[in-house]
C-alpha positions in Angstrom: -8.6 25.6 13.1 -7.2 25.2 16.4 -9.5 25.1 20.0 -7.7 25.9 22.9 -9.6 24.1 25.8 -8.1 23.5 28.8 -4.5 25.2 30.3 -2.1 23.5 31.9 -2.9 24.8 35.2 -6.1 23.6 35.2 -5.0 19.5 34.2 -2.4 20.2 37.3 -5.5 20.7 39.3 -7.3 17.8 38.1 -4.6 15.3 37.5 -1.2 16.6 38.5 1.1 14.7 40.7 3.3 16.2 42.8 6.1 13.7 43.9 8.3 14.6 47.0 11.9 14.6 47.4 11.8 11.5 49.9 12.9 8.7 46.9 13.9 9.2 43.5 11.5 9.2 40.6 11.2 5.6 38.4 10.9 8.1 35.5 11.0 5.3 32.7 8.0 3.4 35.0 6.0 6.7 34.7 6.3 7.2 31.2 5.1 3.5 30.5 2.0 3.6 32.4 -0.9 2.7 30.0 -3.2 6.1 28.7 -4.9 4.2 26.0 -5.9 0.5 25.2 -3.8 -1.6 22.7 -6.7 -1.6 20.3 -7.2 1.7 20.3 -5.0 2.5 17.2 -6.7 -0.1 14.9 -9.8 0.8 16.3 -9.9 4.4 15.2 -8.1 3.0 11.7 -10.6 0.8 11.1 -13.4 3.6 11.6 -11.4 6.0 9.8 -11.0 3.7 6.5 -14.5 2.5 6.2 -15.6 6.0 6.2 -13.2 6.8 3.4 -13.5 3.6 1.1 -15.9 4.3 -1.7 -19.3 3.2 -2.0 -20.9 1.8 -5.0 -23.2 4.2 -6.1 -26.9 3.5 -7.2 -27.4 3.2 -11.2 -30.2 2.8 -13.0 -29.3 2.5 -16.6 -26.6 0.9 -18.5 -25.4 3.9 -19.9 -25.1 5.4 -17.1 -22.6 2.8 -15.3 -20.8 2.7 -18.7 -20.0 6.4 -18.4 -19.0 5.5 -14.3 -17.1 2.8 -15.0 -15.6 4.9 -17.8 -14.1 7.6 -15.8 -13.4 5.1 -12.7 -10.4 3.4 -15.1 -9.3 7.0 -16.5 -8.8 7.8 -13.4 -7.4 4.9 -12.0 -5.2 4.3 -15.3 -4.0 8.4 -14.9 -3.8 9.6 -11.2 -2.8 5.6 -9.6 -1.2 3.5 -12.3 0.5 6.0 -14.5 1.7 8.8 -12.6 5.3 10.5 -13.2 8.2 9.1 -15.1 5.4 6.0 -15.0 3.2 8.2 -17.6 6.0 7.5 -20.2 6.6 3.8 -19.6 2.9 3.2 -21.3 3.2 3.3 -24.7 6.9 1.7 -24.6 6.2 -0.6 -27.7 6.3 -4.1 -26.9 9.2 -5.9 -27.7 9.7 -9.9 -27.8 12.5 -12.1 -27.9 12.5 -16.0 -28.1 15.0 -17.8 -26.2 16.3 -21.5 -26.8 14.8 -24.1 -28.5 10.8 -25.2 -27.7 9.6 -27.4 -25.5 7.0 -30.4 -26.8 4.4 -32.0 -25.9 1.4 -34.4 -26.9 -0.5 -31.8 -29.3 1.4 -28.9 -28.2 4.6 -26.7 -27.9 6.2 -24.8 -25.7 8.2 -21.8 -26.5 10.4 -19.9 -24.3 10.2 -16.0 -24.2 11.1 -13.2 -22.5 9.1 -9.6 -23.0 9.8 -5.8 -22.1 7.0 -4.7 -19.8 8.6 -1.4 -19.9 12.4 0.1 -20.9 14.7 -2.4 -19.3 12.7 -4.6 -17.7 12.2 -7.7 -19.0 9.5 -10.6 -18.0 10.3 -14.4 -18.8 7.3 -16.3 -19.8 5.9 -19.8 -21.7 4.0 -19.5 -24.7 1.8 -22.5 -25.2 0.3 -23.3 -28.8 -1.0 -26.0 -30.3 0.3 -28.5 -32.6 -3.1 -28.2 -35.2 -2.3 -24.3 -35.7 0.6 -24.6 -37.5 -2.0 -26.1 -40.7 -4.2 -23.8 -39.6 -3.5 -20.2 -40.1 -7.0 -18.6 -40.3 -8.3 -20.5 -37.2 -9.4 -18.2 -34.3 -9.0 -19.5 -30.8 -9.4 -17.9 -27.6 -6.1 -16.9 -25.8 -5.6 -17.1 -21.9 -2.6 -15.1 -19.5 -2.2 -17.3 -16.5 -0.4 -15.2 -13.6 0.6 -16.7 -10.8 1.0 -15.0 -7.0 3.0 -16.1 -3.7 4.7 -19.0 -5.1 8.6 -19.6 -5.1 8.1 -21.6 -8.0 6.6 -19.3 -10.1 5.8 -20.2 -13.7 7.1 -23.3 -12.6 4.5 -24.7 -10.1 3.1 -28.0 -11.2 -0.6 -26.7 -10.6 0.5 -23.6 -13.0 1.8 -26.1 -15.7 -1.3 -28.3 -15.3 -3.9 -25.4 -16.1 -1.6 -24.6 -18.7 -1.8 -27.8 -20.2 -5.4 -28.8 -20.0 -5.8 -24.9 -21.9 -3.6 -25.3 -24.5 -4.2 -29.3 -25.4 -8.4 -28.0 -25.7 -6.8 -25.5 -28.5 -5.9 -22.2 -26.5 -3.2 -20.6 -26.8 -1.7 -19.7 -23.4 0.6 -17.5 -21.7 2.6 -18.7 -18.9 4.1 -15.4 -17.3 6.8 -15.1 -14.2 6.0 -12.7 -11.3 7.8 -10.4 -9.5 10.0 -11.5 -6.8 8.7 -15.1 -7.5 10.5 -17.9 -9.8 13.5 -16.4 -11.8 12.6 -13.5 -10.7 12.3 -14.0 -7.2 15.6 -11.8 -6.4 15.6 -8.7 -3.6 15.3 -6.0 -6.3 11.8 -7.0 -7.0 10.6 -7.7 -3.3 7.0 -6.2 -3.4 8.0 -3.8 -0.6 10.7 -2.3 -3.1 8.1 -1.2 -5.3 7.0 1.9 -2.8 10.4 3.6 -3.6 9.4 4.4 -6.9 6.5 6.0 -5.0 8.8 8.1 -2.6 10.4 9.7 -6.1 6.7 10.3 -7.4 6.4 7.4 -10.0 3.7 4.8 -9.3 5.4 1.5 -8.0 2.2 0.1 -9.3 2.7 0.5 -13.2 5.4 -2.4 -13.6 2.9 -5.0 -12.3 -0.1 -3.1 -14.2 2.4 -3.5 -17.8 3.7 -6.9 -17.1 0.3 -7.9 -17.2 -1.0 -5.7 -20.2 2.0 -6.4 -22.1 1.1 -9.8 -21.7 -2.3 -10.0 -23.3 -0.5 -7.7 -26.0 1.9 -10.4 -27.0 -0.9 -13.1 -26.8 -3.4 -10.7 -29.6 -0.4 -10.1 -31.9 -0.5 -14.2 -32.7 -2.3 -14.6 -35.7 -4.6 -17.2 -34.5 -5.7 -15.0 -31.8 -9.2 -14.3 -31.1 -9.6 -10.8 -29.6 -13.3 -11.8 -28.4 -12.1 -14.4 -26.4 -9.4 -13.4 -23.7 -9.2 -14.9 -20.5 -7.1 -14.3 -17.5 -6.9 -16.2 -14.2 -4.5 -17.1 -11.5 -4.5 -17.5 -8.1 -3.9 -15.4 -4.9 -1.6 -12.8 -5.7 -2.4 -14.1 -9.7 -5.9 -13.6 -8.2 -5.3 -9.8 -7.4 -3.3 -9.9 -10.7 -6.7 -11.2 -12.8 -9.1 -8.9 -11.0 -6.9 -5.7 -11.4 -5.8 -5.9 -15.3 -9.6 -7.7 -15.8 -11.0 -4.6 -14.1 -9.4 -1.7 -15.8 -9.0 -3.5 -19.4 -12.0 -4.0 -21.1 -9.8 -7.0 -23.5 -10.3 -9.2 -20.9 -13.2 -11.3 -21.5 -13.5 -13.6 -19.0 -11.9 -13.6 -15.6 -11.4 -15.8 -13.0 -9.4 -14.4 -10.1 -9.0 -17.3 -7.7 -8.8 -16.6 -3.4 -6.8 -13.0 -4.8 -8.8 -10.1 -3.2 -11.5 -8.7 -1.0 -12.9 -5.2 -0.8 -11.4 -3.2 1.4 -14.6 -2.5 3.8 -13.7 -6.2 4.6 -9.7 -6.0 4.7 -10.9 -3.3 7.5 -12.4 -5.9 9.5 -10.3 -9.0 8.3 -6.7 -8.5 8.8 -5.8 -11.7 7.0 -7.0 -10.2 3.9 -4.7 -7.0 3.8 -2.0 -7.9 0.8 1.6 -6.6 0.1 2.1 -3.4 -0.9 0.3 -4.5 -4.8 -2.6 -4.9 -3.1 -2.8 -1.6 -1.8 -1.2 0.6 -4.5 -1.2 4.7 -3.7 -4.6 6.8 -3.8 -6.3 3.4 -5.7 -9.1 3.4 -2.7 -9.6 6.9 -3.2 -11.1 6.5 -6.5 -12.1 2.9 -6.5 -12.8 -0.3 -4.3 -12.1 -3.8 -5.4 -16.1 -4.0 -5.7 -15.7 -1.7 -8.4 -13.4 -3.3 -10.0 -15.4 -6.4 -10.1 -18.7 -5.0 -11.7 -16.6 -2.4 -13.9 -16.4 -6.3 -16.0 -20.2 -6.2 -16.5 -20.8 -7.2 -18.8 -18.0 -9.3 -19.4 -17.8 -13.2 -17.9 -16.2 -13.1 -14.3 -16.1 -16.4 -12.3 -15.3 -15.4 -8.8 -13.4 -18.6 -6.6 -13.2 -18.7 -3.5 -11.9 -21.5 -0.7 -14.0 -22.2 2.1 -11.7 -22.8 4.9 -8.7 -20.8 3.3 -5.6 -20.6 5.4 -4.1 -17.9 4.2 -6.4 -15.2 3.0 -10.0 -14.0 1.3 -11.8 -16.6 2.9 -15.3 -17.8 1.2 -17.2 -16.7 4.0 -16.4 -13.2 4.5 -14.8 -12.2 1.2 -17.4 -13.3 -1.6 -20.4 -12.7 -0.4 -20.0 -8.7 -0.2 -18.5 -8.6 -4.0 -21.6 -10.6 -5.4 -24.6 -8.5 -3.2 -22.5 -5.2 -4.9 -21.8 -6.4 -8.2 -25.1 -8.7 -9.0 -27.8 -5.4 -9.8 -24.6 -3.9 -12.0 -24.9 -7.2 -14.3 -28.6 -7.4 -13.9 -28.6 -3.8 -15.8 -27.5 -5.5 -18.8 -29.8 -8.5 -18.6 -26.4 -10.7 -17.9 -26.7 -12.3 -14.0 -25.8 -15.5 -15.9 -22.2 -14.1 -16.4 -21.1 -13.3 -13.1 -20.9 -16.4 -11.4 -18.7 -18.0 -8.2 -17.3 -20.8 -7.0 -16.9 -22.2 -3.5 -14.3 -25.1 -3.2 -14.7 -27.4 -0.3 -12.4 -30.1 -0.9 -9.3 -29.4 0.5 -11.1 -25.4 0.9 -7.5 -24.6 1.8 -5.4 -21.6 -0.4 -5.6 -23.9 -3.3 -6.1 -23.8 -7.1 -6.2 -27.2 -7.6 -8.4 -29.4 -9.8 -11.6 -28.7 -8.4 -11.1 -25.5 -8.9 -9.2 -25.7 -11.8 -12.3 -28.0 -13.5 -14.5 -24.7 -12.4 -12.6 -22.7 -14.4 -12.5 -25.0 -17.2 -16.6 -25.3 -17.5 -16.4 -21.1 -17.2 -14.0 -21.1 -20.5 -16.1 -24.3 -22.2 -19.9 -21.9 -21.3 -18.7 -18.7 -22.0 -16.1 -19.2 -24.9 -17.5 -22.2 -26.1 -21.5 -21.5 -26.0 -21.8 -24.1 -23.6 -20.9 -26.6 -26.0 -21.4 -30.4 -25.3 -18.4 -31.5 -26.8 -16.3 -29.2 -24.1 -15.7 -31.7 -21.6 -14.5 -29.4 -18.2 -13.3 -32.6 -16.9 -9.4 -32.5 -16.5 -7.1 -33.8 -18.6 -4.4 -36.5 -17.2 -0.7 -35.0 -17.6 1.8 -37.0 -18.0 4.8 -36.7 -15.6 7.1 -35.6 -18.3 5.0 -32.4 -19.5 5.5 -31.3 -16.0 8.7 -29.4 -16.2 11.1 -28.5 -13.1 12.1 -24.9 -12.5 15.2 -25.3 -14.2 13.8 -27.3 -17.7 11.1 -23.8 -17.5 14.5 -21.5 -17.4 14.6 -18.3 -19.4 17.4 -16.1 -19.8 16.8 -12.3 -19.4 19.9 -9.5 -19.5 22.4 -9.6 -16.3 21.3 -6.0 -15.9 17.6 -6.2 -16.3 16.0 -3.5 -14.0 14.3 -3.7 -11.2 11.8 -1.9 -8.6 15.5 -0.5 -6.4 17.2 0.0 -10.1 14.6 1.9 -11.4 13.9 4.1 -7.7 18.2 4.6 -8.1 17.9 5.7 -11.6 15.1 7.9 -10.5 16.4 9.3 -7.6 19.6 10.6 -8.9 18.2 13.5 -10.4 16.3 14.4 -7.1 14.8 16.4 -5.1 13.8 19.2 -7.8 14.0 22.5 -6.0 14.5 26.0 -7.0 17.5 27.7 -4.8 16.5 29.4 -1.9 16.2 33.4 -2.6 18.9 35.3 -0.9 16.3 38.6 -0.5 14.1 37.8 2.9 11.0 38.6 1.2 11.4 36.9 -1.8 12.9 33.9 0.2 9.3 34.1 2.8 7.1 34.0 -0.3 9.2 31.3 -1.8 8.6 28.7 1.8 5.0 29.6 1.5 4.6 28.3 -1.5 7.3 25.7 -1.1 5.1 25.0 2.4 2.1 24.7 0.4 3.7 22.0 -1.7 4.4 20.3 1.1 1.0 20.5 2.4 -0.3 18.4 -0.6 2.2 15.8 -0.8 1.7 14.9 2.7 -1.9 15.2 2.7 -1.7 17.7 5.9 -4.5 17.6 8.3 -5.6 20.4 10.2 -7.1 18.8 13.6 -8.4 20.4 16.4 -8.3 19.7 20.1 -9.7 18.1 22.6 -7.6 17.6 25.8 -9.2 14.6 28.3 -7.7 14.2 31.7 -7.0 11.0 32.6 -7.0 10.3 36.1 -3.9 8.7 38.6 -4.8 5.0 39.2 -2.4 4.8 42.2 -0.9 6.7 44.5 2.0 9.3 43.4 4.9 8.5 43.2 7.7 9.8 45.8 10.4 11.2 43.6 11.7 14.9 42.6 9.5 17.5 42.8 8.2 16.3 39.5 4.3 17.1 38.3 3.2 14.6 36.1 -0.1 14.7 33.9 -1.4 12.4 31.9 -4.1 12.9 29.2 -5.6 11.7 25.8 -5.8 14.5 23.2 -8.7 13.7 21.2 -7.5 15.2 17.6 -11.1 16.3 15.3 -12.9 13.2 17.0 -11.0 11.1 14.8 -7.4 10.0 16.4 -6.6 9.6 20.2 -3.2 10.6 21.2 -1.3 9.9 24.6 0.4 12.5 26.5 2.8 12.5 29.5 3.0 16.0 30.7 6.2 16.5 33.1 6.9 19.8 34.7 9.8 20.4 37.5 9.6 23.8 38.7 9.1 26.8 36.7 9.1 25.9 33.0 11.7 27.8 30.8 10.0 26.8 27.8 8.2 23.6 26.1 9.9 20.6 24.4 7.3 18.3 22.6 9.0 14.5 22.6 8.8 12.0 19.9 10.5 8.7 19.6 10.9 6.0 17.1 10.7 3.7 20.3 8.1 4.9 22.0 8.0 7.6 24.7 8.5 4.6 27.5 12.1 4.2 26.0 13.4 8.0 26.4 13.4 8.2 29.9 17.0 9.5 29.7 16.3 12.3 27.0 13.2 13.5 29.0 14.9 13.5 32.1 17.9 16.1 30.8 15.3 18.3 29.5 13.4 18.3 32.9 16.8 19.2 34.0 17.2 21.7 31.7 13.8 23.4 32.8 11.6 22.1 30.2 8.0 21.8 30.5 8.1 17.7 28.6 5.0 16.5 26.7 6.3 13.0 25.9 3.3 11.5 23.2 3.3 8.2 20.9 1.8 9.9 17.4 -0.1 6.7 15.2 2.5 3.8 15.2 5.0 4.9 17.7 4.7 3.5 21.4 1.5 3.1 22.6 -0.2 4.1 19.6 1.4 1.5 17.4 -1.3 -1.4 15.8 -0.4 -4.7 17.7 0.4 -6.4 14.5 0.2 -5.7 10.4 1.6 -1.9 11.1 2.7 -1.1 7.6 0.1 -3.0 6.1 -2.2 -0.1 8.2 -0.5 2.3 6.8 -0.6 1.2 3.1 -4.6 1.3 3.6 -4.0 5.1 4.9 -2.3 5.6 1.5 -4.6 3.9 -0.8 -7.8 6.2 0.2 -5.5 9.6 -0.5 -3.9 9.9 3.2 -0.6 9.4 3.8 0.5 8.5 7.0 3.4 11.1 7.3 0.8 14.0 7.1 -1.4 11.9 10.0 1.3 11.9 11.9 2.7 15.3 11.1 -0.5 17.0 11.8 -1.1 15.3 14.8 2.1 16.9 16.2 1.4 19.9 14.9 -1.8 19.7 16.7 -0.3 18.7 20.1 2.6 21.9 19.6 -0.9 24.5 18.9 -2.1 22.5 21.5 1.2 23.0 23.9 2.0 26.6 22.7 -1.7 28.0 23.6 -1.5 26.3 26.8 1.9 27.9 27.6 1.9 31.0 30.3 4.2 33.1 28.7 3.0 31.8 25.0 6.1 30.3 24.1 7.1 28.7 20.7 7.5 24.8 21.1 10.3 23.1 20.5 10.0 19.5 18.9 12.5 17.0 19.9 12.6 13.7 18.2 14.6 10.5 18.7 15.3 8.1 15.7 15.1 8.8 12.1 11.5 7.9 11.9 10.7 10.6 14.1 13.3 13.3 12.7 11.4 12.9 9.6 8.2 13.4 11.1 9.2 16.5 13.1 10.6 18.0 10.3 7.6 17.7 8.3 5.5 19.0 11.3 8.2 22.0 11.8 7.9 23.0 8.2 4.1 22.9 8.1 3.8 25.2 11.5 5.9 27.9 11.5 3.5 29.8 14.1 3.4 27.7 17.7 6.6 25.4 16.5 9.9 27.0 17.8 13.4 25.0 16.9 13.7 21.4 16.1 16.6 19.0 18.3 17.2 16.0 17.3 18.9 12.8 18.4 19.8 9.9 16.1 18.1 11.9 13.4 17.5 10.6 9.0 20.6 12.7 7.3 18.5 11.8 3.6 15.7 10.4 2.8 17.2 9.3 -0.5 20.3 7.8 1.5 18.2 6.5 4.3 15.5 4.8 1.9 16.6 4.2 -1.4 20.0 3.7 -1.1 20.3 1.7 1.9 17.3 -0.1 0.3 14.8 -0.4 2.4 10.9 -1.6 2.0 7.6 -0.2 3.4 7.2 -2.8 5.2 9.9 -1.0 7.7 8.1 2.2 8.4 5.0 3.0 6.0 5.7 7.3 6.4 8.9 7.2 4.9 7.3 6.2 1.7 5.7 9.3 1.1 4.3 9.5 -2.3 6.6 12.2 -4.2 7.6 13.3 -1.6 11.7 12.9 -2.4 10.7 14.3 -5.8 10.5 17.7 -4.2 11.9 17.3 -0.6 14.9 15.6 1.1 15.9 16.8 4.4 18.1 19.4 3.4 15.2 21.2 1.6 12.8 20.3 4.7 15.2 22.3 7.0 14.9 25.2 4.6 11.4 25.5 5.6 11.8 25.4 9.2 14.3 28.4 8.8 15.2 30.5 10.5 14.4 28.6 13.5 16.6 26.3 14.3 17.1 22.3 13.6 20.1 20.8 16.1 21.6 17.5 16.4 22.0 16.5 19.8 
């Protein structure tokens, strides 16, 4: 729906500024004069999430919430974790291989493993069991998979090895598992910004963490001494996101103890320290769920939520706990079970720590809720000895030369794409063929349809002396929702309209705008979300991650809002002209072209300068992360469409290099 509110000749009335021949025109000092603040992106961001994160919703009965919390992890498990060629990596049976000889210890040994998470991919990992179970075969103990996040050390990190210990030497058996991009695996094919090109070819970059996890607490049930009653997961940061994630959406896990690894998102809106890598955020998850969901989708089940007080990297104490207990505390009151969910608070250092205060914590959480609060559990910890502490090295397991990876997989998977019919050689059967192709489009970008509304914004000096150049400046207010900055230039009478975009912002283009003045163009030179002015001071792609993760994408945000501003452009043009869209940068030729395809009404031709060949060359095989620019990692998006197949929507208008 478009609103056409104000013409041209009615801002050049109000605003226009209409610069002599006397000197010549600072054109680049025109275009960088401020129309909006610096906070305004993240402002509007932050508005715009918190009215998109879900809400708990009131329950009254048990049965009720088991049904919600039900569907919550069916569709979390189908439309987030397992979509695409992820869909057939779930039941890949698990497969186990022992590597070397085992380690030992006082009362306990360590064996070296490695595990398929999912076809080629293998995980290295420390299986601790104790000594007594060898006599014992019919014993039942409980079993624990300790994850660990941001640490170079990985499985290897002395405070890792210590929980590890003090688990196993109290009877447990316990898994010690590598992460992604961390430890042996901490290599650039698993960089957690790599993961988001299996999103671009429509598989969920999501599902390897989600398996390495599940296929983890797999291997730990199949030993015979397991006790399926009594699982526990815990680790710390991004183990802490690991423990709440796997603990949320498998209902195995009976006691969790994420440790200083999440918020919700209503506070990550508010806290930028709290918004995590691209695991954090996974595709469409805050569209079905928030991380308060996934905390009281464990009632009834033991959660110990730990938190640091003065934490120095992320999810402090103050703001990040208390929201997750007020919305998760009447779920577990349902079931009569307060006494389960419980938190910690560590003071002492209060830094990003899982050391032994908080360690100790976990320990009385395993000795009350696996061992009925038992008096002969003693939570207090157990002395290592230096030698049971292994280095990096000692903790080295082999895994295949070729084992796979986030950029192996997103090669693999891109080879075979985009899937697209041929273009129809008959002109009707090739129109029908883009509307539907258009349509497609449409709902892999999640298109928005804004409307209007054009605000003047008034000269804060005197004109400039120049060329007889009108210059306008004005905010388009796009469905009360995104603010976008505009120069309008005009020299003479207009031979048509050229919309500018620019990877660098409109401020560095003076060049480009001045040869289409030159050229007779009426220039509207605007910064779309994340371009220019409009860009989020800091944490950009970490923005646009939260865009994805409620069901937006930020390449149909910024799409339709330059869609918008060429309806906007074209109703506002005397002689109701087509637009022509003109983009600098690869970023932008992407964008265009999106915006082009979607609008084939008020958008003319399509020029382009410095413009993306491929998507698939461009992002996956110059392998490149999200954290670069967050729209190029469209979800599916190369699964259907590369450029090539975007230009054959904009046909039979025209798409240029310059």
């Amino acid at each position: 729906m478009r609103l056409c509110l104000i013409v041209s000749c009615c801002l050049i009335l109000v605003t226009s500024q209409i610069l002599s021949a006397a000197e010549p025109l600072d054109l680049k000092a025109e275009l960088s004069r401020p129309i909006i603040t610096p906070q305004n992106s993240l402002d509007e961001t932050q508005v715009y999430l918190e009215r998109r994160i879900p809400k708990l919703p009131e329950v009254k009965t048990t049965k009720d919430w088991d049904a919600l919390a039900a569907k919550w992890r069916q569709e979390v498990l189908e439309k987030v974790v397992f979509r695409g060629e992820a869909a057939k990596w779930r039941d890949h049976p698990l497969t186990v291989e022992y590597v070397g000889e085992p380690m030992r210890g006082p009362g306990y040994v360590v064996k070296k493993l490695r595990y398929e998470c999912l076809p080629g991919m293998w995980i290295p990992a420390l299986l601790y069991v104790p000594d007594k179970l060898a006599d014992d075969k019919a014993a039942k103990v409980p079993v624990v998979l300790n994850v660990n996040g941001h640490d170079g050390k990985g499985k290897a990190a002395d405070y890792k090895q210590v929980r590890c210990i003090n688990l196993v030497k109290r009877g447990m058996i316990v898994l010690n598992t590598e992460w992604f991009g961390m430890g042996q695996l901490k290599v650039d094919g698993f960089s957690h910004v790599k993961m988001n090109q299996l999103d671009l070819c429509g598989s969920s970059g999501i599902a390897p963490f989600y398996l390495a996890m599940s296929k983890g607490i797999d291997l730990l049930l199949k030993h015979p001494n397991a006790d399926s009653y009594r699982v526990a997961v815990s680790g710390l940061s991004g183990g802490g996101w690991q423990t709440i994630f796997i603990s949320g959406l498998d209902p195995r896990v009976t006691l969790a103890n994420p440790v200083a690894g999440y918020s919700s998102y209503l506070t990550r809106a508010r806290y930028g320290s709290d918004l995590g890598d691209s695991e954090q955020t996974p595709c469409d998850l805050g569209k079905y769920v928030d991380y308060i969901h996934l905390t009281a989708m464990r009632a009834p089940r033991a959660t110990l939520l730990t938190f640091n007080a003065h934490d120095n990297c992320c999810f402090a104490a103050g703001h990040a706990l208390p929201p997750l207990l007020a919305g998760c505390r009447p779920v577990y009151a349902l079931y009569g079970e307060t006494d389960r969910l419980v938190s910690h608070v560590n003071h002492v250092p209060g830094d990003h720590n899982f050391g032994q205060d908080n360690r100790e914590a976990f320990y009385r959480a395993v000795g009350a809720f696996f061992y009925d609060g038992s008096k002969d559990f003693d939570a207090k910890e157990i002395v290592c000895e230096k030698a049971e502490i292994k280095t990096l090295d000692e903790l080295l397991v082999t895994v295949p030369e070729n084992n796979a990876t986030f950029t192996s997989l997103a090669k693999s998977l891109a080879a075979t794409l985009p899937r697209a019919a041929d273009v129809p050689a008959d002109k009707s059967a090739k129109q029908e063929w883009q509307a539907g192709r258009r349509k497609l489009l449409a709902q892999i970008v999640a298109a928005k349809d804004y409307n209007v509304d054009a605000e003047p914004v008034a000269a804060a000096d005197s004109p400039v002396a120049g060329a007889t150049t009108q210059i306008q400046r004005f905010r388009l207010r796009l469905s009360n929702t995104w603010t976008v900055p505009v120069v309008e230039l005009t020299r003479g009478e207009s031979k048509g309209t050229t919309v500018v975009v620019a990877d660098a912002g409109r401020a560095a283009v003076a060049d480009d705008i001045e040869k289409l003045l030159a050229g007779g163009q009426r220039v509207l030179a605007v910064d779309l979300l994340s371009f220019g002015e409009s860009k989020y001071a800091s944490r950009d792609w970490l923005w646009g991650l939260m865009l994805d993760t409620v069901g937006d994408r930020p390449l149909g945000v910024q799409a339709g809002q330059l869609v918008a501003i060429a309806r906007h452009a074209h109703d506002t043009d005397r002689a109701g002209r087509t637009v022509t869209l003109h983009s600098i940068g690869p970023r932008a030729s992407l964008i265009t072209l999106v915006a082009a395809a979607l609008e084939p009404q008020a958008v003319g031709d399509v020029t382009q300068r410095d413009a993306m060949v491929s998507l698939k060359q461009h992002v996956i095989e110059q392998n490149r992360g999200v954290s670069e620019a967050a729209e190029l990692f469209c979800f599916g998006l190369l699964e259907h469409f590369d450029v090539p197949q975007l230009q054959t929507l904009v046909a039979p208008r025209r798409v240029e290099a310059k």
